[in-house]
C-alpha positions in Angstrom: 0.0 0.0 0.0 1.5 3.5 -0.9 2.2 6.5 1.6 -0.2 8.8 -0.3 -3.2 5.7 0.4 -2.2 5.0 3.8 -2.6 8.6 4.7 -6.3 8.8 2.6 -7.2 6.2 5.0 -5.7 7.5 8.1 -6.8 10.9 8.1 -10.8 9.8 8.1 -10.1 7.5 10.8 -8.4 10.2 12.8 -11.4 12.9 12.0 -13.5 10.2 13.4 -11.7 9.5 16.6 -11.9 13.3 17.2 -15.7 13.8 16.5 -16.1 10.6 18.8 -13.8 12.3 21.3 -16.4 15.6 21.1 -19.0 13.9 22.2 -18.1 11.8 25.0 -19.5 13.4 28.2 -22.7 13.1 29.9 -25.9 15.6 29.4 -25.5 18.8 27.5 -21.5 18.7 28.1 -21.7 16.9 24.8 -23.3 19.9 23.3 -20.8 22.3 24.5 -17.9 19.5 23.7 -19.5 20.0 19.7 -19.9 23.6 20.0 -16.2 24.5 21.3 -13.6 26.3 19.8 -9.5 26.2 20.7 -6.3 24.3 20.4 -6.7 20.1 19.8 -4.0 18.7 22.4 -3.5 14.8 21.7 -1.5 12.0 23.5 0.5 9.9 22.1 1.2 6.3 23.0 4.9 5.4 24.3 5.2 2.7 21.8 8.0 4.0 18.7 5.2 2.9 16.0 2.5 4.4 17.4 4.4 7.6 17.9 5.3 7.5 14.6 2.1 7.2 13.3 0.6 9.5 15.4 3.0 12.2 14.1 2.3 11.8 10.6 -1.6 11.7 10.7 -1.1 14.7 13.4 1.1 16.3 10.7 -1.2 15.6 7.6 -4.5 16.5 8.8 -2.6 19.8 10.1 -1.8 20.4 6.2 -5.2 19.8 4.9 -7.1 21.3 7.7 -5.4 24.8 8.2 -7.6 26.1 10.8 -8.6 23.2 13.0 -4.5 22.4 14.0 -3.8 19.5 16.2 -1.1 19.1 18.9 0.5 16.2 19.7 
C-alpha cells in the first residue's frame, strides 16, 4: 500500500476519533464539547510505532485542515 493511500485512510479515521472524542461526556456537556472552539491537544502512546504514526496523521490533517491544528 503507498504512503499517499495509507494517509487517505488515516486521516478519516483520525477525524473520526476526534468527533467521537467531542461527544463523550454526559448531558448537554456533549453539546458544549461540539460547539467549542480552541487548540486540539492529543497524547500519544509510548510505543515508537505508534508515535510514529501519530505524528504523521497529526502532521497531515494539520496540512489539509489549516484552521482546525492538532497538537501532539
Amino acid at each position: 500500500m503507498g504512503k499517499r493511500m495509507r494517509y487517505g485512510l488515516l486521516v478519516p479515521a483520525f477525524a473520526a476519533l476526534l468527533v467521537a472524542l467531542a461527544a463523550c461526556g454526559g448531558g448537554g456537556a456533549s453539546s458544549n464539547a461540539v460547539a467549542a472552539k480552541g487548540p486540539i491537544k492529543i497524547w500519544l502512546s509510548n510505543n515508537a510505532q505508534e508515535i510514529s504514526w501519530g505524528k504523521a496523521v497529526v502532521k497531515q490533517w494539520n496540512k489539509d485542515h489549516p484552521k482546525e491544528q492538532v497538537k501532539a
